[in-house]
N, CA, C and O atoms as a DFTB+ gen file, in Angstrom:
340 C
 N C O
     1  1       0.842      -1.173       0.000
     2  2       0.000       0.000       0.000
     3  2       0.888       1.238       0.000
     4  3       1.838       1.137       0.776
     5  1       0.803       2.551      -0.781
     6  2       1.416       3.484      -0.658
     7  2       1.328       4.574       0.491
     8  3       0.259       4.647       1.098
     9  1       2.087       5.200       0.747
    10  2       1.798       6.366       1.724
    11  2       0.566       7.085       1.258
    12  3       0.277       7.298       0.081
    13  1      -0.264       7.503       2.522
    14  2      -1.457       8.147       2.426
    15  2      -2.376       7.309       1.770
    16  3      -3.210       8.039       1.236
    17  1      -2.650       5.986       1.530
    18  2      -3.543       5.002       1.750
    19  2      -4.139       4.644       2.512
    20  3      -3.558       4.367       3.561
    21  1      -5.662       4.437       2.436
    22  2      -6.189       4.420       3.637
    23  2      -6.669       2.913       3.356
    24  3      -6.839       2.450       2.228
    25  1      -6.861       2.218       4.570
    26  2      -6.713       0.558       4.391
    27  2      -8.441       0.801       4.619
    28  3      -9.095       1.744       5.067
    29  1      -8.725      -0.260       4.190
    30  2     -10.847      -0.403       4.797
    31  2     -10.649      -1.632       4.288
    32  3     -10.076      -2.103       3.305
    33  1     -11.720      -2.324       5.874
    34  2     -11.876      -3.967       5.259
    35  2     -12.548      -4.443       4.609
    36  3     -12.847      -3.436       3.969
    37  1     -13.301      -5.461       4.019
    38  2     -14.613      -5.435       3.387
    39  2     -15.692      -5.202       4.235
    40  3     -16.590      -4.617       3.630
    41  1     -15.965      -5.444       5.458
    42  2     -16.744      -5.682       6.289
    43  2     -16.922      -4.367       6.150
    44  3     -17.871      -4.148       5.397
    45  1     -16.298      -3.174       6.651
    46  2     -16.356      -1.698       6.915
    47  2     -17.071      -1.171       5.418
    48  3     -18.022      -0.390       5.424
    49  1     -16.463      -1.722       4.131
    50  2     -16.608      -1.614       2.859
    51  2     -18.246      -1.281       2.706
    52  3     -18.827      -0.202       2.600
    53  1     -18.705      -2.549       2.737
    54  2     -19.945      -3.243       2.950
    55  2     -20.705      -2.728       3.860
    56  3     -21.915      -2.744       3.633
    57  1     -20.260      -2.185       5.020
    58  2     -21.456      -1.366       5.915
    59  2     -21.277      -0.104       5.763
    60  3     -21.713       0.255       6.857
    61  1     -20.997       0.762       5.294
    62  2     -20.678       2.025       4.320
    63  2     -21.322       2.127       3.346
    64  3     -22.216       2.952       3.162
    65  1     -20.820       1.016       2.345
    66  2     -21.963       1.319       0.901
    67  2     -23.250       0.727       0.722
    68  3     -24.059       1.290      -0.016
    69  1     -23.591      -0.517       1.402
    70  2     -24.883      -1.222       1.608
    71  2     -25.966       0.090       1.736
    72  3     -26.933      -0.289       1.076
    73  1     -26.202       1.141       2.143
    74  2     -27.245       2.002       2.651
    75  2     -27.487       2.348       1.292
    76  3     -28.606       2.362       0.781
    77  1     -26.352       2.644       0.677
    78  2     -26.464       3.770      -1.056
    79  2     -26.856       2.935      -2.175
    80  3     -26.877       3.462      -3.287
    81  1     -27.302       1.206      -2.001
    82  2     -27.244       0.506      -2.975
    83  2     -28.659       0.263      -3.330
    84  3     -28.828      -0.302      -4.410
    85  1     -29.637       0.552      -2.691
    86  2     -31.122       0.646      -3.840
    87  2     -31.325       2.205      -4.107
    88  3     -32.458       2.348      -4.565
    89  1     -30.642       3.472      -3.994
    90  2     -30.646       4.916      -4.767
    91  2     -29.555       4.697      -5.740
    92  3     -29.688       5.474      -6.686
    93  1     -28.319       3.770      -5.881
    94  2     -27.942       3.791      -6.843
    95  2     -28.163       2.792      -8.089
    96  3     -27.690       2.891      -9.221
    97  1     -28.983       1.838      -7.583
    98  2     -30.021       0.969      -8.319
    99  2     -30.695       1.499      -9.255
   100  3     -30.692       1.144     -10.434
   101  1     -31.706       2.953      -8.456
   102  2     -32.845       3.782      -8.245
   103  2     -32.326       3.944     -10.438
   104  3     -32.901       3.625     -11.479
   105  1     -30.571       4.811      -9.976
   106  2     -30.332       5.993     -10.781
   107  2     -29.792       5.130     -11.889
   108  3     -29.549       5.579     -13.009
   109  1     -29.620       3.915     -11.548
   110  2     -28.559       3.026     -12.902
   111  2     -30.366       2.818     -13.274
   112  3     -30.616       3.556     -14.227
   113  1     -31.256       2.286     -12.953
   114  2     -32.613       1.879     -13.953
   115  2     -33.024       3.045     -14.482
   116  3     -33.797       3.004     -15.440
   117  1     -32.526       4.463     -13.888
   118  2     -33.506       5.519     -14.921
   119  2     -32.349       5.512     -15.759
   120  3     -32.981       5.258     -16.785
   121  1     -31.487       5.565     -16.048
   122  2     -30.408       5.318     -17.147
   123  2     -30.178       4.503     -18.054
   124  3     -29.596       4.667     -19.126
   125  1     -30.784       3.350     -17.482
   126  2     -30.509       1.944     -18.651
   127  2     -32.226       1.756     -18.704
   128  3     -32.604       1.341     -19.800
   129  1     -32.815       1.884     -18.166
   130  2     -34.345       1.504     -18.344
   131  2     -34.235       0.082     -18.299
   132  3     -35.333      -0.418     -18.542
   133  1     -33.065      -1.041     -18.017
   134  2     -33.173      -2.425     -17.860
   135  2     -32.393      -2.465     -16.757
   136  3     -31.254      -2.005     -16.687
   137  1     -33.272      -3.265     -15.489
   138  2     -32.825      -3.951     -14.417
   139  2     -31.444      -4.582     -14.578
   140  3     -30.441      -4.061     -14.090
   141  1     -31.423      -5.597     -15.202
   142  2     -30.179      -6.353     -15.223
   143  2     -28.745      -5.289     -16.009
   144  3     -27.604      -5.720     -15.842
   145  1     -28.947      -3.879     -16.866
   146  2     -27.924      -3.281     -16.811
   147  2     -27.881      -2.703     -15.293
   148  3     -26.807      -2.642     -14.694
   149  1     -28.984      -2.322     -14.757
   150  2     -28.446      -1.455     -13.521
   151  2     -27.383      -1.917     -12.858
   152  3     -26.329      -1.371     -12.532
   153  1     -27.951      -3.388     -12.644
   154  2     -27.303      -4.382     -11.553
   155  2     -25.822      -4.147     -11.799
   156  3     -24.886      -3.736     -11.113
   157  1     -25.996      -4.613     -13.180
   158  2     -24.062      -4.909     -13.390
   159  2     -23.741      -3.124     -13.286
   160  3     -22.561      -3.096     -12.937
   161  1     -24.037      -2.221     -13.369
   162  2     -23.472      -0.843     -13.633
   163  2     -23.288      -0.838     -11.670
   164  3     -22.276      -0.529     -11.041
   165  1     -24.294      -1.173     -11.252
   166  2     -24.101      -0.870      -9.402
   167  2     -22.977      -1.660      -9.336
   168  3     -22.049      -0.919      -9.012
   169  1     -22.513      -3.016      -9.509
   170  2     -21.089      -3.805      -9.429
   171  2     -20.189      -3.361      -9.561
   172  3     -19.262      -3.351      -8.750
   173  1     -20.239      -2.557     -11.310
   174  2     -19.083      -2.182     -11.480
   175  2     -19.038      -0.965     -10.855
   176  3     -17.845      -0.743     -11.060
   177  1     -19.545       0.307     -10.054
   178  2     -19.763       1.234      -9.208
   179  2     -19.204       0.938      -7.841
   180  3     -18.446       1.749      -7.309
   181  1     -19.606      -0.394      -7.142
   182  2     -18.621      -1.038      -6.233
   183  2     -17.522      -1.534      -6.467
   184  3     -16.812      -1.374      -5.474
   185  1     -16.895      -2.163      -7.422
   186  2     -15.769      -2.478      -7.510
   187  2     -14.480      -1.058      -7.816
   188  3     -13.331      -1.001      -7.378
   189  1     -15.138      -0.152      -8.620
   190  2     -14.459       1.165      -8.708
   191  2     -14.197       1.411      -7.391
   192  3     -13.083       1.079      -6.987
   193  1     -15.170       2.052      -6.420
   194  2     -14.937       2.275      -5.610
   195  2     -14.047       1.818      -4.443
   196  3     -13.377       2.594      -3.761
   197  1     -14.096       0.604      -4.290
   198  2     -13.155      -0.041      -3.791
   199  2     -11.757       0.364      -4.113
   200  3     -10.948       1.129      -3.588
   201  1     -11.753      -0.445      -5.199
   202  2     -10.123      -0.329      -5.648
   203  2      -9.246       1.362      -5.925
   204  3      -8.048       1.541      -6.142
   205  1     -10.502       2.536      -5.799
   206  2     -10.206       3.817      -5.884
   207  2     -10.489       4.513      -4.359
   208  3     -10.558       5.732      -4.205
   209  1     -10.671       3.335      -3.044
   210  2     -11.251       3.721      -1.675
   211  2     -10.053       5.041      -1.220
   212  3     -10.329       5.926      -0.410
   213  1      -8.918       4.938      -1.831
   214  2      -8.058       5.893      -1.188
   215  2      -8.241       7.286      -1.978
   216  3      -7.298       8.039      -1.731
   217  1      -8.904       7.672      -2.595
   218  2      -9.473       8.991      -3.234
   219  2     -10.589       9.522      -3.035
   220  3     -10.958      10.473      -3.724
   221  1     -11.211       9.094      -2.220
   222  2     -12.536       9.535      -1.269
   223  2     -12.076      10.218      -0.640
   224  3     -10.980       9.959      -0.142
   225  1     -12.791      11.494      -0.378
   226  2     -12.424      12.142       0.387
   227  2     -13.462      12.314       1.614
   228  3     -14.572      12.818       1.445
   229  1     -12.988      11.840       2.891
   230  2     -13.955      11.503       4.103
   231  2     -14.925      12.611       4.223
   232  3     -16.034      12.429       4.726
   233  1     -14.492      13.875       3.725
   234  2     -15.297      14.902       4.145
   235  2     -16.553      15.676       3.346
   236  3     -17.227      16.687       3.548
   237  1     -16.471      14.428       2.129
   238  2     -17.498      14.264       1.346
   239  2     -18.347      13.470       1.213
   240  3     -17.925      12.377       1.592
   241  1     -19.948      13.392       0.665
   242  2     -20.898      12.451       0.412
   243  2     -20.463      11.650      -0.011
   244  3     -19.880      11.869      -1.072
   245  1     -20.460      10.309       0.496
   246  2     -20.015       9.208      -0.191
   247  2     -21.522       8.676      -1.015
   248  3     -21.324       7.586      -1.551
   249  1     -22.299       8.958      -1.131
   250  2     -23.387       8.698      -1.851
   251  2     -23.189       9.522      -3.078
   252  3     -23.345       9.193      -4.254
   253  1     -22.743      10.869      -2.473
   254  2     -22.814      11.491      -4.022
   255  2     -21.404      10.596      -4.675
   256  3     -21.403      10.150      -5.823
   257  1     -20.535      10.481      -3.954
   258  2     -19.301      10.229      -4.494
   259  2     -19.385       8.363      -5.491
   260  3     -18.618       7.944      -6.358
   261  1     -20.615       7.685      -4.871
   262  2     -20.572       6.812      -5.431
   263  2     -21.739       6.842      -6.229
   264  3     -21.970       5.729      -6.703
   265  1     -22.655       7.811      -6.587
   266  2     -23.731       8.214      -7.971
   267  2     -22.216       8.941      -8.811
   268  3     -22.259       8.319      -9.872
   269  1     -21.502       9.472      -8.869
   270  2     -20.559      10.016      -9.716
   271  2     -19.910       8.936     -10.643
   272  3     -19.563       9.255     -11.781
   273  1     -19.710       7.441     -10.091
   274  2     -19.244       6.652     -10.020
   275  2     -19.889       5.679     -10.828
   276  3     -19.267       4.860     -11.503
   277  1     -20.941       5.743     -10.778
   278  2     -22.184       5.138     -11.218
   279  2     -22.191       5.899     -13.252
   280  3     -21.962       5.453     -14.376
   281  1     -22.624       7.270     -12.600
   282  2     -23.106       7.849     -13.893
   283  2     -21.711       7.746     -14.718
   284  3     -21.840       7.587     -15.932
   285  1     -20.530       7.812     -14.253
   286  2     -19.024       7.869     -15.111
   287  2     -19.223       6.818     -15.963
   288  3     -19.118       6.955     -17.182
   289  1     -19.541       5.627     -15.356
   290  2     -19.469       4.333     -15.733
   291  2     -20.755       4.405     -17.049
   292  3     -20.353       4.202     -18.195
   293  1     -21.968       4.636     -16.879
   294  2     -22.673       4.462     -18.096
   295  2     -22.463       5.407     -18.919
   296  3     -23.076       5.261     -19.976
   297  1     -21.782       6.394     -18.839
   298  2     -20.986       7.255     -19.843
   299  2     -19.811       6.854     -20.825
   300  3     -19.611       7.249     -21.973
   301  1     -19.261       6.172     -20.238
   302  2     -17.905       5.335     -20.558
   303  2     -18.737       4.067     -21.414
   304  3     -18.823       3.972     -22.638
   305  1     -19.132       3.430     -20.709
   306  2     -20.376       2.535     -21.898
   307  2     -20.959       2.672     -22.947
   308  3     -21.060       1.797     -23.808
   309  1     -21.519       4.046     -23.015
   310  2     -22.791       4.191     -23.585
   311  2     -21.447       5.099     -24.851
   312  3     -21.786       5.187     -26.031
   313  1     -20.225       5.600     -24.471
   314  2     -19.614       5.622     -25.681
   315  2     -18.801       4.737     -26.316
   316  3     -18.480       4.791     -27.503
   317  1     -18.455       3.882     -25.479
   318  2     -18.154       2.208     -26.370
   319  2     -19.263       2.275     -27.429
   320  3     -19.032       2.598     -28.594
   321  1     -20.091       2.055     -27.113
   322  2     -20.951       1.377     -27.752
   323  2     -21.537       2.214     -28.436
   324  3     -22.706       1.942     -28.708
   325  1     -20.977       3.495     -28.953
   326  2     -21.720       4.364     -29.852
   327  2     -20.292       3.731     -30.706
   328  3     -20.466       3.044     -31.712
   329  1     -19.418       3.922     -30.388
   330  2     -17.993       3.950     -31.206
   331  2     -18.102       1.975     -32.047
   332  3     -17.831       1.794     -33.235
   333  1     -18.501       0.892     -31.164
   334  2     -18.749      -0.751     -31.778
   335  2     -19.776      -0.185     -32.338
   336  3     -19.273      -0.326     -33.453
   337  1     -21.275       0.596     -32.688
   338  2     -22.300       0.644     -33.727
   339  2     -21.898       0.857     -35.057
   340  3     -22.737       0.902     -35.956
């Protein structure tokens, strides 16, 4: 781990983001209009987050910080897939 890394276990992980995970459900279905994209867009929204946990900044919404996270991600998608049409 590098200096100024902040360690979090999963357990801590998981009781942190568990509260934000049916509003970011909410915001991946008004975006994809299909359940099963939300799902995988909320995954990949947790797994970002995770592996980016040391760029949070504590003194911010972590809800907003993980809808940012969310919407990046179907942005990043949604221009794949203009660019494979």
């Amino acid at each position: 781990m590098s200096p100024g890394m902040t360690a979090i276990s999963c357990t801590e992980f998981t009781a942190l983001t568990t509260p934000h995970l049916s509003r970011l459900f909410r915001i991946g279905l008004r975006l994809t209009h299909q359940a099963s994209e939300s799902q995988d867009l909320v995954q990949e929204t947790l797994t970002k987050a995770w592996i980016n946990w040391d760029r949070f900044e504590r003194t911010g919404s972590l809800g907003a910080w993980l809808s940012r996270i969310l919407v990046n991600a179907f942005i990043s998608r949604h221009r794949h897939q203009k660019v494979v049409d």
